[in-house]
C-alpha positions as CSV (number, residue, x, y, z in Angstrom):
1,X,51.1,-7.7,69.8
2,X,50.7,-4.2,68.1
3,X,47.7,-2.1,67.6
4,X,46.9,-0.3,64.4
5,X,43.5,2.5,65.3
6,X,41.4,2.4,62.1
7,X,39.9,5.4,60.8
8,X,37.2,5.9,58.1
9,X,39.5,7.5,55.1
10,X,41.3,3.9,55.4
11,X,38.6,2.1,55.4
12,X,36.7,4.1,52.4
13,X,40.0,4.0,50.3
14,X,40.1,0.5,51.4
15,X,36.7,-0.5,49.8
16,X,36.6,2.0,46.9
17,X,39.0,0.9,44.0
18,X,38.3,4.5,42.6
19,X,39.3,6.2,45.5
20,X,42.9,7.9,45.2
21,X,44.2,6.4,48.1
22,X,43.1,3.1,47.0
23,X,46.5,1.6,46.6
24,X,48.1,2.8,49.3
25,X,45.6,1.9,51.5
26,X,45.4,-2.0,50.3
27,X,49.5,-2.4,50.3
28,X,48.9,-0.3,54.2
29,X,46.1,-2.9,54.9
30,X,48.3,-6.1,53.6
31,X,51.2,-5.1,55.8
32,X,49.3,-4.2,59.1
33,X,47.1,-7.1,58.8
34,X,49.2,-9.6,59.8
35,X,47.8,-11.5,62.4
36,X,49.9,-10.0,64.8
37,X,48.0,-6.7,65.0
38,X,45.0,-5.7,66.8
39,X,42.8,-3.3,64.5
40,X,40.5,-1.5,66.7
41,X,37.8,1.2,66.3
42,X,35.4,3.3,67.3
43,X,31.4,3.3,66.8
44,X,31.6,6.7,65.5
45,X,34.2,6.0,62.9
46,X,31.6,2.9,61.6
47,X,28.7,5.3,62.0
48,X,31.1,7.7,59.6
49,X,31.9,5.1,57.3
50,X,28.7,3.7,57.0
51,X,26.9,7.1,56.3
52,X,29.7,7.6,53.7
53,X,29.1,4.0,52.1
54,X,24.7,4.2,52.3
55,X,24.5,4.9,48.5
56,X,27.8,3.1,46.8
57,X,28.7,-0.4,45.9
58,X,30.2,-1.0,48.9
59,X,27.6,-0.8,51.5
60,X,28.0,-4.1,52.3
61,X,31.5,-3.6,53.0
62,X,30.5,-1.7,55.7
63,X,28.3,-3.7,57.8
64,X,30.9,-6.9,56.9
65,X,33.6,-4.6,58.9
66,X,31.1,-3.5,61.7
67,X,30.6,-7.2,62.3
68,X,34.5,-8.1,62.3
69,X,35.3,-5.6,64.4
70,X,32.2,-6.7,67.0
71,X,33.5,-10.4,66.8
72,X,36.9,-9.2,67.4
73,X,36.1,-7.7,70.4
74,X,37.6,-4.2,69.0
75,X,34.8,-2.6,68.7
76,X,35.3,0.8,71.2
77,X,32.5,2.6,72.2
78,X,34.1,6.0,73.4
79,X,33.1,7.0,77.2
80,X,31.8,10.0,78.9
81,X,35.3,11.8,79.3
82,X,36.5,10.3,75.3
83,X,33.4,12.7,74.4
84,X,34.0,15.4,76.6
85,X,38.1,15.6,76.3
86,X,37.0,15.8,71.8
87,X,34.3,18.4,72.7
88,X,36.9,20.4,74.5
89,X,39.6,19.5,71.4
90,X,36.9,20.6,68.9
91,X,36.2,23.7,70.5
92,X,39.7,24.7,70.5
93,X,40.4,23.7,67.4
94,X,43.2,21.7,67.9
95,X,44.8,19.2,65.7
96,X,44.3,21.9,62.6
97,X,40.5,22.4,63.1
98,X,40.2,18.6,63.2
99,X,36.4,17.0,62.6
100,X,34.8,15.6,66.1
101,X,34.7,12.1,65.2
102,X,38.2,12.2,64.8
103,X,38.6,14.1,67.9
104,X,36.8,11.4,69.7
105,X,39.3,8.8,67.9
106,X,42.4,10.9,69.3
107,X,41.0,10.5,72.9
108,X,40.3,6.6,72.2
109,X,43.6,6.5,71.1
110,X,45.2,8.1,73.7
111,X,43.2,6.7,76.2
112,X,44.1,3.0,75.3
113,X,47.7,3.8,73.9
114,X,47.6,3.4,70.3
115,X,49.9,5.6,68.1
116,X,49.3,3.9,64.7
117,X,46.6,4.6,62.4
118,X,45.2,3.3,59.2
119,X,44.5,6.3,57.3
120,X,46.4,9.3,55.5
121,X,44.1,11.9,56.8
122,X,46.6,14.7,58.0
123,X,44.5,15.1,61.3
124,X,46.0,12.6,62.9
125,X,49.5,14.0,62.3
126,X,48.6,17.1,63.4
127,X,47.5,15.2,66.5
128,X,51.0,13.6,66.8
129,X,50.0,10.1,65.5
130,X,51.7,7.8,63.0
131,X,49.2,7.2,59.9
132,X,50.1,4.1,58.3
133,X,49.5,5.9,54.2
């Protein structure tokens, strides 16, 4: 079984039919969930999404993923050395000046293997991932 990492510019593209990305990210989201992929995530990347989602029609959306991602049991909370390895990534400015929650997501990602990603933010190229749109 594959794993797919998903980040918070799929899932907002995902849940917003205006968003630009919309599209791309449903056809993205058909295709990698398939039953034969794991879609993990972070806490930080639902704390990101959530904050994004607070005043939109899709608030909901949010806390339904939080809660399919807790049942799932893919839920990752990032550990000591995930937050100081993206500290240390951040200060540097690696993966083009990159935010910290996606540093923190890189280190998850590395940590547990994944090189796939649901999202098109260029970040995660830059960090020598695969995003999936």
């Amino acid at each position: 079984m594959s794993a797919v990492f998903v980040d918070s510019v799929g899932l907002l593209a995902l849940w917003n039919a205006s968003d630009q990305w919309h599209g791309a990210a449903t056809k993205a989201f058909v295709n990698i969930n398939d039953g034969r992929t794991t879609l993990l995530t972070t806490s930080f990347v639902l704390l990101e999404s959530g904050n994004a989602a607070s005043r939109t029609s899709f608030r909901n959306d949010a806390c339904h993923a939080r809660e399919q991602f807790e049942e799932a049991g893919t839920l990752i909370w990032p550990t000591e050395t995930d937050w100081r390895q993206a500290w240390l990534a951040y200060q540097r400015g690696e993966a083009d000046s990159a935010g910290i929650v996606d540093h923190v997501s890189f280190a998850v990602m590395r940590r547990l293997g994944i090189s796939k990603v649901f999202t098109n933010d260029r970040h995660f190229k830059a960090a020598g991932f695969e995003p999936m749109f």
